[in-house]
Backbone as JSON, one array per atom type, in Angstrom:
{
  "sequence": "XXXXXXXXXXXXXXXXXXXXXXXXXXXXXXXXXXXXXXXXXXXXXXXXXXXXXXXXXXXXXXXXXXXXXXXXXXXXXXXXXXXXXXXXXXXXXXXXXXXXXXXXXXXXXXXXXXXXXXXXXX",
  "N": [[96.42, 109.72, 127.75], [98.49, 106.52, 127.19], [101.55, 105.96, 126.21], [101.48, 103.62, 125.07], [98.98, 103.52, 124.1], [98.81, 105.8, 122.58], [101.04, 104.94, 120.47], [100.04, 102.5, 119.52], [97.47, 103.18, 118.2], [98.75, 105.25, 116.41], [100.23, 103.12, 114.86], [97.32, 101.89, 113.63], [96.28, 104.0, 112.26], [98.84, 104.31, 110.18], [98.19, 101.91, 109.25], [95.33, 101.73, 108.12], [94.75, 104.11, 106.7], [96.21, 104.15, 104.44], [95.01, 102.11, 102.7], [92.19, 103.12, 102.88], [92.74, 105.57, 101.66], [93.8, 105.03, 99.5], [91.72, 103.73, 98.08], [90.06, 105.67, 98.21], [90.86, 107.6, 96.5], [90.3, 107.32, 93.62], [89.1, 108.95, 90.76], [85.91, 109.04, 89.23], [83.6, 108.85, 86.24], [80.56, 107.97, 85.14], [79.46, 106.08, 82.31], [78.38, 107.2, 78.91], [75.48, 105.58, 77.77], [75.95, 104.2, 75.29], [78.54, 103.98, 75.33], [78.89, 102.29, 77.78], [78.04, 100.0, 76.54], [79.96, 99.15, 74.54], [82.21, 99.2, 75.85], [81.26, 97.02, 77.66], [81.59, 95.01, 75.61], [84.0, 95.12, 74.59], [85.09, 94.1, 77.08], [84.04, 91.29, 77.18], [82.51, 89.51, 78.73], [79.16, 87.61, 79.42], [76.01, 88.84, 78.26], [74.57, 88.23, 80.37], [75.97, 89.19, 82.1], [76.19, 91.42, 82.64], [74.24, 93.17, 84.57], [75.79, 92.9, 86.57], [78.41, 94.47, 86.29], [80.26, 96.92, 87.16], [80.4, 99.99, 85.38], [82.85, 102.19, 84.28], [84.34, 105.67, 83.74], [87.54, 107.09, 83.38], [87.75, 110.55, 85.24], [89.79, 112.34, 84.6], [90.34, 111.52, 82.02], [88.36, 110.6, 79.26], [88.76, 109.05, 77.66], [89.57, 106.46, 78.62], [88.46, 103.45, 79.86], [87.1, 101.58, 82.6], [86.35, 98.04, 84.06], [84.01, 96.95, 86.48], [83.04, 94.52, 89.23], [80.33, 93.95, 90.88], [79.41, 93.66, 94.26], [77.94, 91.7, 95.02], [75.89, 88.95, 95.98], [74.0, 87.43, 94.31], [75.22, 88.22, 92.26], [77.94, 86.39, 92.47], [78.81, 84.32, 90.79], [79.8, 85.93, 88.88], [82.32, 87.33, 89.73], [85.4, 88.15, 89.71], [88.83, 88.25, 90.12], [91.38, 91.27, 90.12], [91.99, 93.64, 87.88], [91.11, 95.66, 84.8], [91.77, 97.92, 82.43], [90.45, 99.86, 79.91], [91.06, 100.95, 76.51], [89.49, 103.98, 74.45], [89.59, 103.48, 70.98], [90.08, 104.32, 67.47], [87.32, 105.26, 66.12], [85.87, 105.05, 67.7], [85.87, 102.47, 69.11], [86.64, 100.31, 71.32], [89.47, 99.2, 73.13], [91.21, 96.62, 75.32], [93.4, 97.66, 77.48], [95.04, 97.26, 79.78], [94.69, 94.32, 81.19], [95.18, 92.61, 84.95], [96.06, 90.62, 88.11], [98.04, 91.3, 89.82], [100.75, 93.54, 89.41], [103.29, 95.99, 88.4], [103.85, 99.31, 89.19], [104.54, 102.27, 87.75], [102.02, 101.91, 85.74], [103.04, 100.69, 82.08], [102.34, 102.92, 79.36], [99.79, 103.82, 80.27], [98.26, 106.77, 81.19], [99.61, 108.46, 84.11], [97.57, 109.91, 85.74], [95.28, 108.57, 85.07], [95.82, 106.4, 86.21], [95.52, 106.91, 88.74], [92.79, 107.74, 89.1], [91.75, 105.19, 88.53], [92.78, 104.15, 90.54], [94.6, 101.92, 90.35], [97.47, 102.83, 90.69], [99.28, 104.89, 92.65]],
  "CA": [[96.61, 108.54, 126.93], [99.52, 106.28, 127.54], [102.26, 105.49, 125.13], [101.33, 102.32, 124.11], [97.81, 103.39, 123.48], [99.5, 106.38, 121.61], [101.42, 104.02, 119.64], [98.61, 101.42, 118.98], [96.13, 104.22, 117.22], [99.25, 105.78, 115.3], [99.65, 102.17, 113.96], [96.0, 101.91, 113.56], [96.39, 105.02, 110.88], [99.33, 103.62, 109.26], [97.23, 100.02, 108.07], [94.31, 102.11, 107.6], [94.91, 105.24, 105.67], [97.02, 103.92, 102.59], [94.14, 101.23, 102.07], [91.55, 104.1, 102.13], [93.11, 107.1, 100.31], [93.91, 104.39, 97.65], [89.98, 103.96, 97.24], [89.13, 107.07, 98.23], [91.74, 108.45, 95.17], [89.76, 106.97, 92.4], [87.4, 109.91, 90.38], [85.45, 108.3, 87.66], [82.09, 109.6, 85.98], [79.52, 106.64, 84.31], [80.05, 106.31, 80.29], [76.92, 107.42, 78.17], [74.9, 104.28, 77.45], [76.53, 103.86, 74.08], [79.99, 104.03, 76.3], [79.14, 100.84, 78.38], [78.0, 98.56, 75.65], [81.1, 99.11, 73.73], [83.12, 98.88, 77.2], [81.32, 95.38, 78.09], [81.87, 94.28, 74.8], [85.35, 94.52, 74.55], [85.65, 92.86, 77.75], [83.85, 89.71, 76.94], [81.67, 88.76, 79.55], [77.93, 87.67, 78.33], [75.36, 89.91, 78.28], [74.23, 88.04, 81.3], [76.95, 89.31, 83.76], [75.67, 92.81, 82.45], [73.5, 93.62, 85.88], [76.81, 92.63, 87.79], [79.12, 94.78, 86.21], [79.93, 98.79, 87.21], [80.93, 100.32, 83.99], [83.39, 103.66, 84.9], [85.25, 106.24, 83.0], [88.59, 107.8, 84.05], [87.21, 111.58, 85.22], [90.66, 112.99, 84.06], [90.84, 111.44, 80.42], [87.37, 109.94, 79.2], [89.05, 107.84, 76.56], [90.13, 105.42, 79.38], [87.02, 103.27, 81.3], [87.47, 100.36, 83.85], [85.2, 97.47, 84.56], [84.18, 96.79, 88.45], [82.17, 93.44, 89.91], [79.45, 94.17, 91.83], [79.74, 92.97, 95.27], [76.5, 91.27, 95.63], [75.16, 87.64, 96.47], [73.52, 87.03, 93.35], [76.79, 88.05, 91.39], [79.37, 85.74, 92.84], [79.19, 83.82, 89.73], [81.02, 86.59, 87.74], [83.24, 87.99, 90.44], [87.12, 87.63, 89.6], [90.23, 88.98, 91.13], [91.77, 91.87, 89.15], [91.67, 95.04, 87.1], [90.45, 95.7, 83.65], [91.81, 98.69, 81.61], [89.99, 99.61, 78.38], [91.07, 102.35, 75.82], [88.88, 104.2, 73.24], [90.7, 103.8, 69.94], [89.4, 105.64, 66.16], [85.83, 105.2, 65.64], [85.03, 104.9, 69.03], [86.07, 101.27, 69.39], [87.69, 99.83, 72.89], [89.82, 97.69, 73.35], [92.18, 96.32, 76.41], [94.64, 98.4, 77.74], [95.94, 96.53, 80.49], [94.22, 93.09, 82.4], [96.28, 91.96, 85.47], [95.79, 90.42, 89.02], [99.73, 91.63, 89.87], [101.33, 94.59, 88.62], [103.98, 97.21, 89.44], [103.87, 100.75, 89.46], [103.63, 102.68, 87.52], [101.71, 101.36, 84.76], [103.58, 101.49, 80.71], [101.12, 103.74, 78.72], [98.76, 104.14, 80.56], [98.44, 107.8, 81.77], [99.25, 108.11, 85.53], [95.96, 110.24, 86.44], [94.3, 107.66, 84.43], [96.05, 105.55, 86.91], [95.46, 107.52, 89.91], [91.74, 107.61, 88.98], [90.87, 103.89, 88.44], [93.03, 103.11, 91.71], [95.35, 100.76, 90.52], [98.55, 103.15, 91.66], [99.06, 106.67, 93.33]],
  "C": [[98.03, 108.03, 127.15], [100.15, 106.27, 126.08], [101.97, 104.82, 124.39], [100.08, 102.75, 123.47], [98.44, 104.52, 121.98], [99.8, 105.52, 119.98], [100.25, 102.74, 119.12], [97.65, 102.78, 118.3], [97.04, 104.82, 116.37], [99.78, 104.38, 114.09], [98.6, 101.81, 112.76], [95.62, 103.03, 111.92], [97.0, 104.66, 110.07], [98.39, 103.16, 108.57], [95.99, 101.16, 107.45], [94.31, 103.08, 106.34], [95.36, 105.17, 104.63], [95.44, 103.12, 102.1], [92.44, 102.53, 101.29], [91.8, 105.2, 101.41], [93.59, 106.2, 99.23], [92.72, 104.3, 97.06], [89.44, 105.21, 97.16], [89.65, 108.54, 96.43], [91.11, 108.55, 94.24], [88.89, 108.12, 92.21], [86.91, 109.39, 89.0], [84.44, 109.12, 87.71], [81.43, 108.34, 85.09], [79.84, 107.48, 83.08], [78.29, 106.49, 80.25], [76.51, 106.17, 77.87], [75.51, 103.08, 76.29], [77.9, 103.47, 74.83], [80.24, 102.57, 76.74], [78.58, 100.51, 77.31], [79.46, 98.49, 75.23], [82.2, 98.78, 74.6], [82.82, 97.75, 77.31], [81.15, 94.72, 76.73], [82.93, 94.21, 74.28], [85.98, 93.88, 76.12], [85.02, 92.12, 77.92], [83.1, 89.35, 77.36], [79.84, 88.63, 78.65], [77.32, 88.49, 78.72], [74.32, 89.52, 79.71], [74.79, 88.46, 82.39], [76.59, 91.1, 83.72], [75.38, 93.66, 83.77], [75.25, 93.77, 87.09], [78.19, 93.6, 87.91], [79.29, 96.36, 85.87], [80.86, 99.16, 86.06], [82.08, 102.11, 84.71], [84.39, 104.41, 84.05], [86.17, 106.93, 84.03], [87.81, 109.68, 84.24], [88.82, 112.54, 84.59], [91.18, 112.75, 82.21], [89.49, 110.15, 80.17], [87.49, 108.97, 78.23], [89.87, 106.52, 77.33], [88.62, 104.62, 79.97], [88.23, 101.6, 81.93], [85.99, 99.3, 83.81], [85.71, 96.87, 85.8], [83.59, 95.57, 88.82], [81.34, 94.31, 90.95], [79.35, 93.5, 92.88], [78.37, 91.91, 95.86], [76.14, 89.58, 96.02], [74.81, 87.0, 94.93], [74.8, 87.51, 92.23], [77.7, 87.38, 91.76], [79.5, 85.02, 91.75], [80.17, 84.51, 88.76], [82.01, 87.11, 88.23], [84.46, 87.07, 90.09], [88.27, 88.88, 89.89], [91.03, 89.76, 89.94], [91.29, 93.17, 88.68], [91.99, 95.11, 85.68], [90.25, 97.29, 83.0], [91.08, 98.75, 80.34], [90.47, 101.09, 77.93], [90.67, 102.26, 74.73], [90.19, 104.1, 72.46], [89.72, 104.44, 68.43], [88.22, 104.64, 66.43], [85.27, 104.47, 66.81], [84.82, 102.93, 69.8], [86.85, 100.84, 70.46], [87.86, 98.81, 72.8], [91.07, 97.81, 74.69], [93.18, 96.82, 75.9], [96.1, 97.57, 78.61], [94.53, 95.25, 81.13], [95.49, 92.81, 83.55], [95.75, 91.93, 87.24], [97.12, 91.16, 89.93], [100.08, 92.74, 88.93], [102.6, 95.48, 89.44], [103.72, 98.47, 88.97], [104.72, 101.56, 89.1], [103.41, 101.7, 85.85], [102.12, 101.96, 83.18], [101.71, 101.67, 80.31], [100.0, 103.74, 78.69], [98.84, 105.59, 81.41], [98.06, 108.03, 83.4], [98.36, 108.65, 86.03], [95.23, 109.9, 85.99], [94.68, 106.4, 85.76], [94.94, 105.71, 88.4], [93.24, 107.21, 89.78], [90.83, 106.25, 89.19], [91.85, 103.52, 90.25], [93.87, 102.5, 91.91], [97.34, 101.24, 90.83], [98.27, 104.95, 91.65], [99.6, 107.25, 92.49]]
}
């Protein structure tokens, strides 16, 4: 292998590898049924965007979830740019933690393997 090719594929890892070990980082587990209602009803959307939207709990602290867009054809109507903290608070009520298209790193009080989990920093 020459140099350049060398150099062109250790590039190639660079771009690549941060983008996937940032997705690949995330560990969530699905909320109990009761979980997502109360999740897509503190973030707003109607009960029509329901089908479109992946419900996910933090796997390191289950009093955190996330909502995801579904990448599909028939969802482009609800798809929007961004990430969507929710935290349980007493009597099992959620409400927004963080919303934000922009952010830095690391996120205030939000716990960083709550971070590390949803994705939104290492």
């Amino acid at each position: 292998m020459t140099s350049r090719r060398v150099l062109i594929a250790i590039a190639a890892v660079a771009v690549i590898l941060p983008g996937s070990a940032l997705g690949a980082a995330g560990k969530t587990v699905p909320p109990a049924p009761a979980e997502r209602s109360a999740i897509l009803k503190a973030f707003g959307d109607p009960a029509a965007a329901a089908p479109c939207l992946n419900v996910r709990l933090a796997a390191s602290n289950h009093n955190y979830g996330t909502v995801r867009f579904r990448m599909r054809k028939s969802c482009i109507k609800w798809i929007a740019n961004g990430v969507s903290i929710f935290k349980r608070g007493k009597h099992n009520h959620w409400r927004v933690a963080f919303e934000g298209s922009a952010w830095t790193c690391p996120l205030a009080r939000i716990p960083r393997s709550v971070q590390r989990d949803f994705g939104v920093c290492r």
